[in-house]
N, C-alpha and C positions, 0 to 999 in steps of 0.2 A: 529297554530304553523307549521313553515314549516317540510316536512318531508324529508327524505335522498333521498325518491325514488322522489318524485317531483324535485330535485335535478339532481336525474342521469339523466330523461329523460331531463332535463333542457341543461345538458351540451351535449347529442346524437343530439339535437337539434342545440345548437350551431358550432357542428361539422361540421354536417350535409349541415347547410346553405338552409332546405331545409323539408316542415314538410313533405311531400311524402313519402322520403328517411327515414327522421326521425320516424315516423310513422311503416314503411319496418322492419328498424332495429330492433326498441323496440318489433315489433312485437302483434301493437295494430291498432287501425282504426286512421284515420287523425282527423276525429273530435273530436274522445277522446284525442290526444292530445293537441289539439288546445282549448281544454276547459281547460286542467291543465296549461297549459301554461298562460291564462286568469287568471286560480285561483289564481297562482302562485304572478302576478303581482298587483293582487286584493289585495293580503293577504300581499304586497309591499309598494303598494302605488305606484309604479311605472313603467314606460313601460320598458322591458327591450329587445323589439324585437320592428326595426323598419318593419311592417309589407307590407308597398309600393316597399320595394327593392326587387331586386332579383340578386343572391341569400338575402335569410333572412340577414341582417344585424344587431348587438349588438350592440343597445342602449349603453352609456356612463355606463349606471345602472348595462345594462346587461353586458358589458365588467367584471365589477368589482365583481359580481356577478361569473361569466363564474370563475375570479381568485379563487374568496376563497373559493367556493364550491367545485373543483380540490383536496384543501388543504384539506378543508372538509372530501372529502369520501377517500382520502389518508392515513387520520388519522383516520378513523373512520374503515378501512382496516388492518390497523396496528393494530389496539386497536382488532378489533375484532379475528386477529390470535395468538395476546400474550394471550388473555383470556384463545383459545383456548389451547395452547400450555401448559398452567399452568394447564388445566382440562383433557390432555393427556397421559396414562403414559407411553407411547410407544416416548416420546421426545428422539430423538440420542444426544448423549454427543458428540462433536467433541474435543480433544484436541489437539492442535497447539504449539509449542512452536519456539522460535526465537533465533539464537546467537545474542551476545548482540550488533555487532556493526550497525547490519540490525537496529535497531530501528533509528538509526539516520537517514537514507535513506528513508523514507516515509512511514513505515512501519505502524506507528500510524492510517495512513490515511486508510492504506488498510485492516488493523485491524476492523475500525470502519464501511467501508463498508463491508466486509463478516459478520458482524453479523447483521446488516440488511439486506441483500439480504438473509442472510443462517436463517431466523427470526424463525424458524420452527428448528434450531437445537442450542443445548445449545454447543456454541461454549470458553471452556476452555482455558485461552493460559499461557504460563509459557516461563520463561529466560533460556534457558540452554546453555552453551558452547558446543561446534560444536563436541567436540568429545561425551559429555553425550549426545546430540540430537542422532547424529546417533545411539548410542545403545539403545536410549528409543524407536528409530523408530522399532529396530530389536525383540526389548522383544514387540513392541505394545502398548505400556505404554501413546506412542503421534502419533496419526495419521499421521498428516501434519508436516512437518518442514520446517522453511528457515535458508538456513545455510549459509555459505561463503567456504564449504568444501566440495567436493567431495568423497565421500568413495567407494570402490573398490567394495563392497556389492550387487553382481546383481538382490538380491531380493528386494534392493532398487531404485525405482526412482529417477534421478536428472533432471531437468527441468529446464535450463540455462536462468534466466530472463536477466539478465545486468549484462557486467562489471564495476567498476568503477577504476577512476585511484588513484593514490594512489599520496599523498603529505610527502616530509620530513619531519619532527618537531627535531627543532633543538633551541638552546640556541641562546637568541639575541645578545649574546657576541661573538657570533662562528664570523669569516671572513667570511663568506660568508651573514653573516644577514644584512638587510636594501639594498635589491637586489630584485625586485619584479618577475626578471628573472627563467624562471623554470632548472633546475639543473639536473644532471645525476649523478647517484649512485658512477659512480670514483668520483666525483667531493668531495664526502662526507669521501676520504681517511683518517685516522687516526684518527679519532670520534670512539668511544665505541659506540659497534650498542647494540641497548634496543630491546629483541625480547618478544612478545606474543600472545598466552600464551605461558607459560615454556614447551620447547622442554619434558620435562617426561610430560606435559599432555596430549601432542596430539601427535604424529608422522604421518610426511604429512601435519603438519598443518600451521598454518599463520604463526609460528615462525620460522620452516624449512626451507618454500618459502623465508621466510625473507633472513637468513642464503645464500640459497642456489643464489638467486639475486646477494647479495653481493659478494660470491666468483664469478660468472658468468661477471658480469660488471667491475670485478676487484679493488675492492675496498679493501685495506687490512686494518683490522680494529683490534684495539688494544687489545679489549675484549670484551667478547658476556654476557650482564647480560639479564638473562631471569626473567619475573614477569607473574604475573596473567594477570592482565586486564589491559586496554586500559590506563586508568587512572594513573594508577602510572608510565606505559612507558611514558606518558608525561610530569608529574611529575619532574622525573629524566632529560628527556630530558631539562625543562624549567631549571634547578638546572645548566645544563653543565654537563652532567654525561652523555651525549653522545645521539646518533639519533634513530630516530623512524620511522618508516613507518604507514601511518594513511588513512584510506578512505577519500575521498572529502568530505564527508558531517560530518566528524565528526570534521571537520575546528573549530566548534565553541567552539569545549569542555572547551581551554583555550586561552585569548588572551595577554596571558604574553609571549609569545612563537613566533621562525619563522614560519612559513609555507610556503615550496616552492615545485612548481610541478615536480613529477620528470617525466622528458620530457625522457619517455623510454615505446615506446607502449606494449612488454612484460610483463610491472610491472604493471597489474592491479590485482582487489579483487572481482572476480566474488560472486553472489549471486543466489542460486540455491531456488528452490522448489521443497522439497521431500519427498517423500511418498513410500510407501511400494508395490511392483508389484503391487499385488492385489484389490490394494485399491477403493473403488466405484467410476466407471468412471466419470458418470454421478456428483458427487460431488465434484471431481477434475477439470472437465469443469468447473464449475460453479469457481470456485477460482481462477480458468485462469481466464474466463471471469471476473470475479471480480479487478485481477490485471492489464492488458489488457487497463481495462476503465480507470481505474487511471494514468495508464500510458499515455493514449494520454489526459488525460484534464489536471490533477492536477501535474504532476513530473516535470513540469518549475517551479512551483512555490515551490518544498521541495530537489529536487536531484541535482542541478545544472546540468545540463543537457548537459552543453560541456564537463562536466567529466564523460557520460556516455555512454556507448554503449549499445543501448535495442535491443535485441532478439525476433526475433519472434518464437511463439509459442503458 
């Protein structure tokens, strides 16, 4: 039966190009490797180094070989630090919670990797609105937050990843619907603006901005109905019960509805990362760098990415 170490040194080998070097590395003699290497192929059936080239070149066998044995001790990596993790009792609980509109924004994605990269800490995450996030960051209740809010709090970190820009939802019956053209907040005059959440939940918050946009752009607007979540400002909105302001990514929520950009670079929905001063450095790098990588491979494909401004940081 093949084993995992005939394996590693299989794949130092194939790095390598070179059994010398390879030999250096593993920190054994060239002829003992060059014997396991035979074994290896023995216990095969086939060549997986052509041994005339130089450097070493990978047999067809050994290409495919070279792949699933990678897979192999990656998994066998993993498997061996959850064991661990489960027979440790010193495991750190991290808890993270998110405001709810971040999940539309790739959130899912960057979720999935911190609890593989972070494999060694039992990462909790929970839904809270922006203003219960900040005070559970202040009591310590949740380590990490991503919010869409900034709090005044200087024992809190904010840590400015992206803005996004922000689209109207309005009723298909409005004059202005069947117009794929983006729109400016006057344009939206005498529409009942939908704000959320309710001005008593948050103060400072996305419903104020909301508020505070419209009188700024001069929009005058017939009446302000305030609601909880996102959902039912659209709701209303789809019904004709007047406009809404919405992040770019949360376009899909309903497609009975308009959606048009509003073309005003002030009106965007920033998204922060926050944590508490004090908070362990070394494990906040590590959640940058976590977010960081997602952002330069995968955010074309979940953020729409002409409606984003990203941050370095």
């Amino acid at each position: 039966m093949i084993e995992l170490k005939q394996l590693r040194k299989f794949l130092v080998l194939a790095e390598q190009g070179n059994f010398t070097r390879a030999a250096e590395q593993l920190n054994i003699a060239q002829p003992a490797l060059s014997r396991q290497i035979a074994r290896l192929e023995e216990q095969l059936g086939l060549d997986l180094i052509d041994r005339q080239a130089r450097p070493v070149q990978l047999t067809r066998a050994g290409r495919q070989l070279q792949k699933e044995a990678a897979a192999l001790l990656e998994q066998a990596g993993r498997m061996e630090r959850a064991v661990r993790q489960i027979g440790s009792r010193a495991t750190r609980i991290l808890n993270v919670a998110f405001s709810p509109t971040i999940v539309y924004g790739g959130l899912p994605n960057v979720m999935s990797r911190l609890e593989e990269q972070l494999s060694n800490i039992d990462v909790r995450w929970s839904e809270l609105k922006s203003s219960e996030l900040t005070e559970s960051l202040r009591k310590g209740s949740i380590d990490i937050g991503f919010s869409r809010h900034r709090d005044s709090d200087e024992k809190i970190v904010h840590v400015r990843l992206r803005d996004e820009r922000l689209f109207a939802a309005f009723s298909r019956q409005h004059r202005l619907a069947g117009d794929d053209a983006s729109v400016r907040i006057s344009d939206l005059d005498g529409l009942d603006l939908i704000i959320y959440p309710s001005n008593a939940k948050m103060r400072g918050g996305f419903g104020d901005q909301t508020v505070a946009w419209f009188a700024q752009f001069g929009s005058i607007n017939r009446a302000i109905r305030e609601v909880n979540e996102i959902d039912t400002a659209l709701a209303l909105a789809a019904a004709g019960m007047g406009v809404c302001l919405i992040p770019a990514t949360a376009r899909h929520l309903r497609s009975d509805i308009e959606y048009r950009l509003i073309d005003q670079e002030d009106v965007h929905l920033p998204v922060y990362l926050c944590h508490r001063l004090q908070e362990d450095e070394e494990l906040v790098s590590s959640i940058k760098a976590v977010i960081r990588d997602f952002m330069s491979t995968d955010a074309a494909a979940t953020l729409d990415p002409q409606y984003q401004h990203f941050y370095d940081f």
